[in-house]
Each structure stands twice: as C-alpha cells, then as structure tokens.
PDB file with one MODEL, atoms N, CA, C and O in Angstrom:
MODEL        1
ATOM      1  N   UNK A   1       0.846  -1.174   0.000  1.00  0.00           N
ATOM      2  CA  UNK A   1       0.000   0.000   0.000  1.00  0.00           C
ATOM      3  C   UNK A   1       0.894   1.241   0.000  1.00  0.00           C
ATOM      4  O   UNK A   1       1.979   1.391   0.561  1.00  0.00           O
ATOM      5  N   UNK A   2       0.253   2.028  -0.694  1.00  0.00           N
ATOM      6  CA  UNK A   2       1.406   3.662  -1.160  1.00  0.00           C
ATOM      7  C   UNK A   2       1.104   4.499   0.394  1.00  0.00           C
ATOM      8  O   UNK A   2      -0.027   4.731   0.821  1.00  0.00           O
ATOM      9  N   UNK A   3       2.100   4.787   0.935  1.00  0.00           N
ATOM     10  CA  UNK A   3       1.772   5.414   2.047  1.00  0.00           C
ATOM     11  C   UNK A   3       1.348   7.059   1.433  1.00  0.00           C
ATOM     12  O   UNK A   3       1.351   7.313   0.229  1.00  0.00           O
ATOM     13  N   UNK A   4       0.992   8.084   2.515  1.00  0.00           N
ATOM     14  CA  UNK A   4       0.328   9.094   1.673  1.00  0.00           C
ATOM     15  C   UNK A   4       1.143  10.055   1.243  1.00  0.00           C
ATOM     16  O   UNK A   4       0.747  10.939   0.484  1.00  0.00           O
ATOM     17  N   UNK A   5       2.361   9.978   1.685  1.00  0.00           N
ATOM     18  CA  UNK A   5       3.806  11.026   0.592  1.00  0.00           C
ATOM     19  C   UNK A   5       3.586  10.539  -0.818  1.00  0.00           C
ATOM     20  O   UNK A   5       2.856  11.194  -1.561  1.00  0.00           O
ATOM     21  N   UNK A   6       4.130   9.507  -1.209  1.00  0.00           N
ATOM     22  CA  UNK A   6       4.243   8.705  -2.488  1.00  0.00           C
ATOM     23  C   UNK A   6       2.247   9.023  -2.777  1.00  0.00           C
ATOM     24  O   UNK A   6       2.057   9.122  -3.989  1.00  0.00           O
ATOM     25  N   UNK A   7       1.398   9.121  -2.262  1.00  0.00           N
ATOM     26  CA  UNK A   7      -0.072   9.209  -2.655  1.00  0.00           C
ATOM     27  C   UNK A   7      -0.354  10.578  -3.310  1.00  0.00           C
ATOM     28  O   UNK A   7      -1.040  10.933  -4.268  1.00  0.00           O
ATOM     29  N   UNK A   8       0.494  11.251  -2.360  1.00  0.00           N
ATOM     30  CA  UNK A   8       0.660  12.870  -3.035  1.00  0.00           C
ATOM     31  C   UNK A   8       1.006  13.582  -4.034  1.00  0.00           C
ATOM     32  O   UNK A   8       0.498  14.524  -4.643  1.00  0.00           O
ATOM     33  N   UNK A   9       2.208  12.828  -4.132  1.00  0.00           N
ATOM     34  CA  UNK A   9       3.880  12.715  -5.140  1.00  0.00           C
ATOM     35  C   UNK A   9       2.809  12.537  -6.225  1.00  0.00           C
ATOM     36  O   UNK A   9       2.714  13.425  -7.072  1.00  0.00           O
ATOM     37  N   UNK A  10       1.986  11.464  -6.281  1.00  0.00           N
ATOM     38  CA  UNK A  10       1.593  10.746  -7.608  1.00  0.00           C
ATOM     39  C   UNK A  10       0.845  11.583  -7.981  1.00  0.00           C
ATOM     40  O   UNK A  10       1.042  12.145  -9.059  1.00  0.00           O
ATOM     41  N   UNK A  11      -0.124  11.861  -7.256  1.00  0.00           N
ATOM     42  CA  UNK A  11      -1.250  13.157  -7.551  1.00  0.00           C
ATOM     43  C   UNK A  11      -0.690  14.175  -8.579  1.00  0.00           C
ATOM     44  O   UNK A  11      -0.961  14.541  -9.723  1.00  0.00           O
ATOM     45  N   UNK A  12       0.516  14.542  -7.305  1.00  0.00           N
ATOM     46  CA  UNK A  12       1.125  16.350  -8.304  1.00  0.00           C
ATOM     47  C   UNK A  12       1.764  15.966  -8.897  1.00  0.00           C
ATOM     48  O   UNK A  12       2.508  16.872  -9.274  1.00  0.00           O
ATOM     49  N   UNK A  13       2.261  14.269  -9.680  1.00  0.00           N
ATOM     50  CA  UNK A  13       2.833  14.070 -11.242  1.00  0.00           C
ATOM     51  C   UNK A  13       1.818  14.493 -11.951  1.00  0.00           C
ATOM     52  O   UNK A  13       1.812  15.369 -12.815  1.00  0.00           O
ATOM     53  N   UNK A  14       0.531  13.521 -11.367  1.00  0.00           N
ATOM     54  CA  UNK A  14      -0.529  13.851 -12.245  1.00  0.00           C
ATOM     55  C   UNK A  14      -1.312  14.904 -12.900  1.00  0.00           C
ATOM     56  O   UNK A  14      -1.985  14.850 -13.929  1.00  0.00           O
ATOM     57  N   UNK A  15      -1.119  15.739 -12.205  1.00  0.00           N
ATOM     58  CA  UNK A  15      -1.608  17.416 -12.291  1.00  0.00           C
ATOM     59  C   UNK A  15      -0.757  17.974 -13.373  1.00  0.00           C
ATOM     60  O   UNK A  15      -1.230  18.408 -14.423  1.00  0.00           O
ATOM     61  N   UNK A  16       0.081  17.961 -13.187  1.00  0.00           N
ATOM     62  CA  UNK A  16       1.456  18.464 -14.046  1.00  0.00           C
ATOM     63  C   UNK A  16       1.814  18.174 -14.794  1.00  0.00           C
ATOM     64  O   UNK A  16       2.606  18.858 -15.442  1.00  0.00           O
ATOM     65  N   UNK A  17       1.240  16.375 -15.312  1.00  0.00           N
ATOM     66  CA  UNK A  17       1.397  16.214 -16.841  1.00  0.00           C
ATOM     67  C   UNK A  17       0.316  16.068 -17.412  1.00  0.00           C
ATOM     68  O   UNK A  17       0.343  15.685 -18.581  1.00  0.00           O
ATOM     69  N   UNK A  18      -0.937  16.324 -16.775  1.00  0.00           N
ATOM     70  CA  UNK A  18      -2.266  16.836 -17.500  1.00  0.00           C
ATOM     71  C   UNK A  18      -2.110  18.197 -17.648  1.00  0.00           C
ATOM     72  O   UNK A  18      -2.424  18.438 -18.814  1.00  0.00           O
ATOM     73  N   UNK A  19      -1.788  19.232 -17.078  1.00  0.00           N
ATOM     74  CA  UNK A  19      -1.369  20.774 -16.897  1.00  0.00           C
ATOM     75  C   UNK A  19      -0.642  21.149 -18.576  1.00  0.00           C
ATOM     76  O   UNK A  19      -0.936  21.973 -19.442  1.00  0.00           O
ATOM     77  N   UNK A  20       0.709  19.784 -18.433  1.00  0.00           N
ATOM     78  CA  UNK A  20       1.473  19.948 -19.653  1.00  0.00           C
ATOM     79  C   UNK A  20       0.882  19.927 -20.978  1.00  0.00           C
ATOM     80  O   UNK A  20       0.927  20.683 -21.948  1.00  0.00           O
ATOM     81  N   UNK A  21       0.419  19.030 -20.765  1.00  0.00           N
ATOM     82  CA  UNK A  21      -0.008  18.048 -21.985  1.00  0.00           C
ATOM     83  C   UNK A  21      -1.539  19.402 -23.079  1.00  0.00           C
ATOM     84  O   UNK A  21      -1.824  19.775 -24.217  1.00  0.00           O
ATOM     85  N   UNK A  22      -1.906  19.537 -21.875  1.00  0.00           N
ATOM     86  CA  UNK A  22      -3.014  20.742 -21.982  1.00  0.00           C
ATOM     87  C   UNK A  22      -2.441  22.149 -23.168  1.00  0.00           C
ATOM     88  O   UNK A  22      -2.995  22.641 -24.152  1.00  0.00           O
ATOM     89  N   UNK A  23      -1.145  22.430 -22.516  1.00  0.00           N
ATOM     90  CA  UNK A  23      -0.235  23.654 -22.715  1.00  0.00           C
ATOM     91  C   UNK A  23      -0.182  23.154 -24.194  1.00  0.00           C
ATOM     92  O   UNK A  23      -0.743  23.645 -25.173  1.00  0.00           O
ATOM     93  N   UNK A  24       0.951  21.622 -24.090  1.00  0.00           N
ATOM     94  CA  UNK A  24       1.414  21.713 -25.661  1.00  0.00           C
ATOM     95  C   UNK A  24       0.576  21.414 -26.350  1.00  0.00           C
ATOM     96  O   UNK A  24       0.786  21.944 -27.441  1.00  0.00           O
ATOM     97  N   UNK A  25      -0.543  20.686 -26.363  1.00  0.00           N
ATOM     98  CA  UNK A  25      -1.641  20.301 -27.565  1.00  0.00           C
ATOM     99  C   UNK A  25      -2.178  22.158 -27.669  1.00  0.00           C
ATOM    100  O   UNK A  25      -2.271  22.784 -28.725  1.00  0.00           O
ATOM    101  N   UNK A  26      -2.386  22.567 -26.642  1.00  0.00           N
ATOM    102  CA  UNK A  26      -3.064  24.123 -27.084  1.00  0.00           C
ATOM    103  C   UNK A  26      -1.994  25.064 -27.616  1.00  0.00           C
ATOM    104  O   UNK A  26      -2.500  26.135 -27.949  1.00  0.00           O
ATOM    105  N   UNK A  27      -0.748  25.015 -27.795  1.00  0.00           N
ATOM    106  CA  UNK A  27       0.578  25.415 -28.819  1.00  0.00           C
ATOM    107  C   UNK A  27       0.740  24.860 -29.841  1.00  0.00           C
ATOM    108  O   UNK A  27       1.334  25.482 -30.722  1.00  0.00           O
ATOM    109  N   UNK A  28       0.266  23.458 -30.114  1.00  0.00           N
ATOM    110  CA  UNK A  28       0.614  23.038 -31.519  1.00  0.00           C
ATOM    111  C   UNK A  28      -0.846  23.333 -32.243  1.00  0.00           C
ATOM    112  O   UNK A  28      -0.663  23.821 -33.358  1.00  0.00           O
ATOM    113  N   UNK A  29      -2.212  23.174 -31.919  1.00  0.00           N
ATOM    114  CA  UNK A  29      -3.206  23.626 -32.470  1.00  0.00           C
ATOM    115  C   UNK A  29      -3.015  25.302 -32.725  1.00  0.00           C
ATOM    116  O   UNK A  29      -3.140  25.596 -33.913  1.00  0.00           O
ATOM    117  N   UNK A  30      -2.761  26.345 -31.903  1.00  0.00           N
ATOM    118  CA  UNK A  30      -3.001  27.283 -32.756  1.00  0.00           C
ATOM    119  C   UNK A  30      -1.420  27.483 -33.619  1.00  0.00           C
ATOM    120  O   UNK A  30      -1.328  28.439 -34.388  1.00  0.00           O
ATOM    121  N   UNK A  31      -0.679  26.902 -33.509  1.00  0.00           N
ATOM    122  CA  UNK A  31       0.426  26.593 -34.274  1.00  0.00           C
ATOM    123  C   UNK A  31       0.008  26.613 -36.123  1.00  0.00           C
ATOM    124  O   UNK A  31       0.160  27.260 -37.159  1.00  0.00           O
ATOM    125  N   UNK A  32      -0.632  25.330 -35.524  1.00  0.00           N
ATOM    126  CA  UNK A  32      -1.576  24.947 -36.878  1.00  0.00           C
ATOM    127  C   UNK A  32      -2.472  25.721 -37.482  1.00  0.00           C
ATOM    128  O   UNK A  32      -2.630  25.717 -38.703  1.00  0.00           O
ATOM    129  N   UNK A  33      -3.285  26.621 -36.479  1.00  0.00           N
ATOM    130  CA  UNK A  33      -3.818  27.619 -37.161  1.00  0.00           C
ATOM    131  C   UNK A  33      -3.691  28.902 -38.091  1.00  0.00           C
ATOM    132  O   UNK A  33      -4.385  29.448 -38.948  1.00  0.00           O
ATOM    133  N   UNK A  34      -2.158  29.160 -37.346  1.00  0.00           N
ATOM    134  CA  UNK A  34      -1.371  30.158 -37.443  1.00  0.00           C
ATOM    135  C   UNK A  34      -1.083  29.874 -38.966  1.00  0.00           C
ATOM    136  O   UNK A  34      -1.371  30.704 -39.828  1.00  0.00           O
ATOM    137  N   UNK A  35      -0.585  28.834 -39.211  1.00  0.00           N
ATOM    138  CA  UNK A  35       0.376  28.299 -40.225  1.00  0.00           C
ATOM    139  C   UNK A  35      -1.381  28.748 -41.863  1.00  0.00           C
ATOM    140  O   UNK A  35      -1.608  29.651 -42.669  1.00  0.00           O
ATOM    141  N   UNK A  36      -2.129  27.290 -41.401  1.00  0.00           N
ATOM    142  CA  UNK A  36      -3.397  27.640 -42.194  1.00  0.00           C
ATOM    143  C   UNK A  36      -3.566  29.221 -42.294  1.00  0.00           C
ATOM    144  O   UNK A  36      -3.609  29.694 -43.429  1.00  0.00           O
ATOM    145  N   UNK A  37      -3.608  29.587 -41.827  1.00  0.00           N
ATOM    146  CA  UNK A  37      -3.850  31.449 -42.186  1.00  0.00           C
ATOM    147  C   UNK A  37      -3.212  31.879 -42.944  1.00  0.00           C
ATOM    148  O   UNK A  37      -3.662  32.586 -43.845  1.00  0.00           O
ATOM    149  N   UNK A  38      -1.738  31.531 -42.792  1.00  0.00           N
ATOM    150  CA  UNK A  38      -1.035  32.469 -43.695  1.00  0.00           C
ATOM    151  C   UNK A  38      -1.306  31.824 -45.056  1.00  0.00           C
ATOM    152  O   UNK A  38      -1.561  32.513 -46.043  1.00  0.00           O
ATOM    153  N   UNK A  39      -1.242  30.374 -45.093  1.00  0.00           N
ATOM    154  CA  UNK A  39      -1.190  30.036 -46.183  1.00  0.00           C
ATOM    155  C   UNK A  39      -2.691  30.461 -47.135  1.00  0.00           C
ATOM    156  O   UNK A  39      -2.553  30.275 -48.344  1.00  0.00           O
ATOM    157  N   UNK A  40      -3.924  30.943 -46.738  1.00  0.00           N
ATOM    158  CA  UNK A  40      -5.413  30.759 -47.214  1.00  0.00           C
ATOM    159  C   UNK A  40      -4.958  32.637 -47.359  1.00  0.00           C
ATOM    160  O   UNK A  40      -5.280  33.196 -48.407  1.00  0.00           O
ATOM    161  N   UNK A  41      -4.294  33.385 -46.359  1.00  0.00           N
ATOM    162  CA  UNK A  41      -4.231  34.793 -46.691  1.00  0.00           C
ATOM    163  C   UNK A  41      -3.136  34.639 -48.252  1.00  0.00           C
ATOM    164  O   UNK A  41      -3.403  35.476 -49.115  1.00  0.00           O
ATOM    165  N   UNK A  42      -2.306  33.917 -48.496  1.00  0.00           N
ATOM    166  CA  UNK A  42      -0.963  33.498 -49.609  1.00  0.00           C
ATOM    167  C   UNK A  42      -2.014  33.320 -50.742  1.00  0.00           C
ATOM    168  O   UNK A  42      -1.772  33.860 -51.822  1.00  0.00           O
ATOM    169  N   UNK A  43      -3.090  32.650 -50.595  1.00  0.00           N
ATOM    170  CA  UNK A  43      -4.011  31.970 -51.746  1.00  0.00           C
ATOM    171  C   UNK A  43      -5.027  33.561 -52.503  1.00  0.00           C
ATOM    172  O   UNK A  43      -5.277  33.962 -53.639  1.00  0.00           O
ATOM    173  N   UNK A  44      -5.364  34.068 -50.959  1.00  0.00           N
ATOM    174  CA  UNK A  44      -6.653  35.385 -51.348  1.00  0.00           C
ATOM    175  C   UNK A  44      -6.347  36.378 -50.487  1.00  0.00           C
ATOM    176  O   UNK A  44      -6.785  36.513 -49.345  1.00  0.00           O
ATOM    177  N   UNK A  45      -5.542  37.109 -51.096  1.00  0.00           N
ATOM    178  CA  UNK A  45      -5.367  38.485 -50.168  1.00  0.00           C
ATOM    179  C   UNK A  45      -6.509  39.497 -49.870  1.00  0.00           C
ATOM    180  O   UNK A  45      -6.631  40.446 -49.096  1.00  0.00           O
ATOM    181  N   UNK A  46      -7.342  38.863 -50.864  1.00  0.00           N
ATOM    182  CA  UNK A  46      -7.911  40.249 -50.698  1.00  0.00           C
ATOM    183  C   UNK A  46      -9.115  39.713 -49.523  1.00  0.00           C
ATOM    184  O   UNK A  46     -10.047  40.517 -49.509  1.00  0.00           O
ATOM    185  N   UNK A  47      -9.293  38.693 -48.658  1.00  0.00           N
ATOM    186  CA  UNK A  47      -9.862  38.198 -47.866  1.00  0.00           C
ATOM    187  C   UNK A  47      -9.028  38.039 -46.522  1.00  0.00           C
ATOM    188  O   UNK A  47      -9.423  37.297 -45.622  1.00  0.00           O
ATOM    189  N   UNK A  48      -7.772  38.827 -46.427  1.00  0.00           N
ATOM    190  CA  UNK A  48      -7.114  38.726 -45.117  1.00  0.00           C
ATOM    191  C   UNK A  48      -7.920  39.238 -44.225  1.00  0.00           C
ATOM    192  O   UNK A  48      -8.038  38.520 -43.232  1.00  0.00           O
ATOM    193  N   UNK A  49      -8.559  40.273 -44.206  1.00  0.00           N
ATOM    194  CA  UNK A  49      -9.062  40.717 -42.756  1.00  0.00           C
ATOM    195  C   UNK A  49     -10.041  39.470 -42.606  1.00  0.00           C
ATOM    196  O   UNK A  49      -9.594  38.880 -41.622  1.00  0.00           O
ATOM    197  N   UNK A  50     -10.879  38.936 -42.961  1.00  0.00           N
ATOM    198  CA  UNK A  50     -11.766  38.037 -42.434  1.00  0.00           C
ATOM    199  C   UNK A  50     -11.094  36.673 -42.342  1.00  0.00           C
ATOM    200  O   UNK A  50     -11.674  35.727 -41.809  1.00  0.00           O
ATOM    201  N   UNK A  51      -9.930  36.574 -42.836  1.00  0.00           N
ATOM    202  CA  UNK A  51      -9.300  35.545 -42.252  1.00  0.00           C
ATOM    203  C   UNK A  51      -8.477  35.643 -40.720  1.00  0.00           C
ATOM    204  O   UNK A  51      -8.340  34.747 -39.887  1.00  0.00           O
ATOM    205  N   UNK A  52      -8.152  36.596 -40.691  1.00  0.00           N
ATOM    206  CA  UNK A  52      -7.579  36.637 -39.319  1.00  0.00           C
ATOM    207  C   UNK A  52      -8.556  37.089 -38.188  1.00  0.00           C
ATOM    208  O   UNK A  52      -8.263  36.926 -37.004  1.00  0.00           O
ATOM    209  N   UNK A  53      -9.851  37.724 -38.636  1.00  0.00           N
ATOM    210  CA  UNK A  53     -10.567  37.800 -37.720  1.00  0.00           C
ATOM    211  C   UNK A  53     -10.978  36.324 -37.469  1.00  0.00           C
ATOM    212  O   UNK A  53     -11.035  36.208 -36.244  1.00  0.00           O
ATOM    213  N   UNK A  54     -11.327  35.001 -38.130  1.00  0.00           N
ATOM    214  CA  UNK A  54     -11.860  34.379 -37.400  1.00  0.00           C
ATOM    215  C   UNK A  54     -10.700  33.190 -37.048  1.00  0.00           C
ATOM    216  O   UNK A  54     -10.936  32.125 -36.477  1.00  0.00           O
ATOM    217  N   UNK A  55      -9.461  33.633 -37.516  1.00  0.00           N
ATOM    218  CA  UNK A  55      -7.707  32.721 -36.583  1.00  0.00           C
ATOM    219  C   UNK A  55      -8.039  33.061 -35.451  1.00  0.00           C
ATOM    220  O   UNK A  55      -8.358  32.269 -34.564  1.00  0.00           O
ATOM    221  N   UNK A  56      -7.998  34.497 -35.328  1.00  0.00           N
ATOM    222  CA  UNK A  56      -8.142  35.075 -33.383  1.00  0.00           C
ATOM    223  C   UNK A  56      -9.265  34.213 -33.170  1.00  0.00           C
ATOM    224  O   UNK A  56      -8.953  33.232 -32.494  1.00  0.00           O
ATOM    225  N   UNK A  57     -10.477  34.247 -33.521  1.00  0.00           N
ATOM    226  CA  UNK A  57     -11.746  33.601 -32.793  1.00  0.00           C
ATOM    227  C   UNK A  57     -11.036  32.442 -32.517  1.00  0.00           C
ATOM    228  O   UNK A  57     -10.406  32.432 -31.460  1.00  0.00           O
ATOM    229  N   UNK A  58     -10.996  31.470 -33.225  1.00  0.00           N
ATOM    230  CA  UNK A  58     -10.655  29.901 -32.899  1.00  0.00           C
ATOM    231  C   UNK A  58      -9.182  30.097 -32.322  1.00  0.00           C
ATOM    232  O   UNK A  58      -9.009  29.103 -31.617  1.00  0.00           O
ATOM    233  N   UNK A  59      -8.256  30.736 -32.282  1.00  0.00           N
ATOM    234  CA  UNK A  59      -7.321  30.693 -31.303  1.00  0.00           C
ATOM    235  C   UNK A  59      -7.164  30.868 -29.636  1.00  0.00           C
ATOM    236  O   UNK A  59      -6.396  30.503 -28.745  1.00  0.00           O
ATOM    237  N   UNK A  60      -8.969  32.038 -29.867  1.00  0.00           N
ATOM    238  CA  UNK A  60      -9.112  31.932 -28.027  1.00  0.00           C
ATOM    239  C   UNK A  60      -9.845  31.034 -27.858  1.00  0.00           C
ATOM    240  O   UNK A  60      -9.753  30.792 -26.654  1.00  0.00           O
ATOM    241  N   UNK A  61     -10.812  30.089 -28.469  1.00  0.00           N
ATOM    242  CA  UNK A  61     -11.414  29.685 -28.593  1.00  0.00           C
ATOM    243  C   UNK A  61     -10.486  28.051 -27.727  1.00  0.00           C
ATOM    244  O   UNK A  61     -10.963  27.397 -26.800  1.00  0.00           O
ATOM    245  N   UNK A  62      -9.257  27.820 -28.355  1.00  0.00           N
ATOM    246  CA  UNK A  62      -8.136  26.739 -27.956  1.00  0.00           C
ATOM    247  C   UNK A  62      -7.518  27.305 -26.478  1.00  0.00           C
ATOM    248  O   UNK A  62      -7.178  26.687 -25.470  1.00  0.00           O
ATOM    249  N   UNK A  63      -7.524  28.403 -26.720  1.00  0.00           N
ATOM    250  CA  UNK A  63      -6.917  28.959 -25.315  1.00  0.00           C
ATOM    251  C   UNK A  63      -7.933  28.836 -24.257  1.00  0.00           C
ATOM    252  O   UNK A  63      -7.593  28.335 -23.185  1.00  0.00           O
ATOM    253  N   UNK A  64      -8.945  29.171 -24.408  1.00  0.00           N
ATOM    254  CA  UNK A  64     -10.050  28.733 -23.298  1.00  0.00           C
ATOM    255  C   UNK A  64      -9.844  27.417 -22.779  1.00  0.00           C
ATOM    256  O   UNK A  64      -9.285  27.062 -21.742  1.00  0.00           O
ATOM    257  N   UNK A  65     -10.487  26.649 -23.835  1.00  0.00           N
ATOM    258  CA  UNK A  65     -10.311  24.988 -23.639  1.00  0.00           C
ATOM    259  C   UNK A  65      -9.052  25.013 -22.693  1.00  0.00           C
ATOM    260  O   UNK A  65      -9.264  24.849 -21.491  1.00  0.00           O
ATOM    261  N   UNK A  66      -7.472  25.248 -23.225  1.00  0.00           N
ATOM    262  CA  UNK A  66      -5.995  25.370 -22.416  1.00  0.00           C
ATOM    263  C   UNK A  66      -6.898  25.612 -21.488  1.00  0.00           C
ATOM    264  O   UNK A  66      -7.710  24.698 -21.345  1.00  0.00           O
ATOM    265  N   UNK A  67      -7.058  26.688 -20.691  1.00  0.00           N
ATOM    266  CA  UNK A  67      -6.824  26.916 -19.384  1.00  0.00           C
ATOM    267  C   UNK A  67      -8.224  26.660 -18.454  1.00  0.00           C
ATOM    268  O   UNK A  67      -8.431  27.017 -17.294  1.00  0.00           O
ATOM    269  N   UNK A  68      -9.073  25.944 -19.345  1.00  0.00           N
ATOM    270  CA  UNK A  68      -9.876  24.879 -18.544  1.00  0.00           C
ATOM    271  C   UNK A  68      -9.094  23.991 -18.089  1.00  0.00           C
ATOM    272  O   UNK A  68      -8.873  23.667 -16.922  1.00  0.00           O
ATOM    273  N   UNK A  69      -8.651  23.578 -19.114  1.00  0.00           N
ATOM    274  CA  UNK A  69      -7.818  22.072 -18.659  1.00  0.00           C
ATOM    275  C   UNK A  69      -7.014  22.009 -17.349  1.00  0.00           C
ATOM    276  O   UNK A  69      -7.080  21.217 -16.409  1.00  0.00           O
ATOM    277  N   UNK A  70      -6.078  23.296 -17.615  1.00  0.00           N
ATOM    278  CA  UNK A  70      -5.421  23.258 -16.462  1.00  0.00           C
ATOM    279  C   UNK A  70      -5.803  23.578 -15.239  1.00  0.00           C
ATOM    280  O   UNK A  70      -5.320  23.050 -14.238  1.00  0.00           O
ATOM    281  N   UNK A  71      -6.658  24.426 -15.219  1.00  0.00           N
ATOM    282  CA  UNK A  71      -7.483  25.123 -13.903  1.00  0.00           C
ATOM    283  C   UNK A  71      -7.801  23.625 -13.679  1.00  0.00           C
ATOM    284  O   UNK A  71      -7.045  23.247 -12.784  1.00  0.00           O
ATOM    285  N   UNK A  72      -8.786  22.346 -14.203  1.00  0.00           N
ATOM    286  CA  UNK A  72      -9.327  21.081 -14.148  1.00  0.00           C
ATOM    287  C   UNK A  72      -7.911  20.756 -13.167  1.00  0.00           C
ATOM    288  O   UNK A  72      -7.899  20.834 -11.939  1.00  0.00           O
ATOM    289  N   UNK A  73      -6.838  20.408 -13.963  1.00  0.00           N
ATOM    290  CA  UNK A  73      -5.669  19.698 -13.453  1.00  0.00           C
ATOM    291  C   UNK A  73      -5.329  20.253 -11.578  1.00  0.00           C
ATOM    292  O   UNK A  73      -5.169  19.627 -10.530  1.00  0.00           O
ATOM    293  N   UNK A  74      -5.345  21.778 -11.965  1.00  0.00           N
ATOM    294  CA  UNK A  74      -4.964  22.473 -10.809  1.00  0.00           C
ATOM    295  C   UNK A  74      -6.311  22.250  -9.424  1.00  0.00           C
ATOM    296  O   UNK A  74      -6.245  22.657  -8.264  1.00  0.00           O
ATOM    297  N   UNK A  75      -7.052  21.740  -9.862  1.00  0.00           N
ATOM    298  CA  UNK A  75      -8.688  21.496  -9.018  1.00  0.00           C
ATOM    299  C   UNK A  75      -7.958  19.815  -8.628  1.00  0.00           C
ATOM    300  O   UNK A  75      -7.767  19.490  -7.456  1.00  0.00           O
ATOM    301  N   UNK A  76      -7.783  19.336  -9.229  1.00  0.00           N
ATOM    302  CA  UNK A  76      -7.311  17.903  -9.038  1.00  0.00           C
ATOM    303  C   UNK A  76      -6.503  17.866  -8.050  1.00  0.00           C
ATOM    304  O   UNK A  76      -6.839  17.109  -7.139  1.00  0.00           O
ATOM    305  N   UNK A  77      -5.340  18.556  -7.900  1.00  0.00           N
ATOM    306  CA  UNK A  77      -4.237  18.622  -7.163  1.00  0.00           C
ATOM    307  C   UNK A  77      -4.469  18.730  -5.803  1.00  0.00           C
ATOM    308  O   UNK A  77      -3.800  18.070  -5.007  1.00  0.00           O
ATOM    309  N   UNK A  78      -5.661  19.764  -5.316  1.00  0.00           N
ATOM    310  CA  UNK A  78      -5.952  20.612  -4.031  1.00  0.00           C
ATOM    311  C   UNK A  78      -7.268  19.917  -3.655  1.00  0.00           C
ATOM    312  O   UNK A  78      -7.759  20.194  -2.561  1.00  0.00           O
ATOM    313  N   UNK A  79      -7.837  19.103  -4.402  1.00  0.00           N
ATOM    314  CA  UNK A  79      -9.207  18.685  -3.608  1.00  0.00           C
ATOM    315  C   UNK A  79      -8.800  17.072  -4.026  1.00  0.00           C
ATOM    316  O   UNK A  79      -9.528  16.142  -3.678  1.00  0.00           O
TER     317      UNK A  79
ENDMDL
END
C-alpha cells in the first residue's frame, strides 16, 4: 500500500502532466492555425481581414479549452 507522501507525489505528477499536456496540444493547435492562415491569406489576399478575424476567434477559442484544462488539473491537485 502507497503510504500518503508517495499518494501525493503521484497526484502532483498527475496534475502536471495533464497541466502539460493541456499547454502543448493548445501550442501546436493554434500553431496549426497560425500556419493555415497564412497560407489561405498566400491563396486570397484580398480576404485577409476576415481571415484573421476568425484565426483570433478559434485561437481563443483553444486557449479557453488550455486553461480549462489546467485550472481542471490544478482542481485535481488541491481537492
């Protein structure tokens, strides 16, 4: 049986690589978004402003989700 140091330990691995994991999937998605933009602004310039207005939308849109996740992770840790 895990006494409750090592019960703890495991917990705040756990937090911290759900925390992580949260961070980099929400860096490589708007990564990806980033990238799609330029290339669809490269294709139709004359449609850049409405392309980057709706990159920002779906980029906070990933960032939200991010820092659900982690706030989730960080709720995990303390209760």
């Amino acid at each position: 049986m895990l006494g409750l140091l090592a019960e703890t330990a495991l917990v705040g691995f756990g937090a911290s690589l759900g925390a992580a994991i949260a961070a980099i999937g929400a860096g490589i998605g708007i990564g990806k978004i980033g990238a799609s933009a330029m290339e669809a602004i490269a294709r139709q310039p004359e449609a850049a402003g409405d392309i980057r207005s709706n990159m920002i939308v779906i980029a906070a849109l990933i960032e939200g989700v991010a820092l659900f996740a982690v706030i989730v992770c960080v709720l995990a840790l303390f209760v």
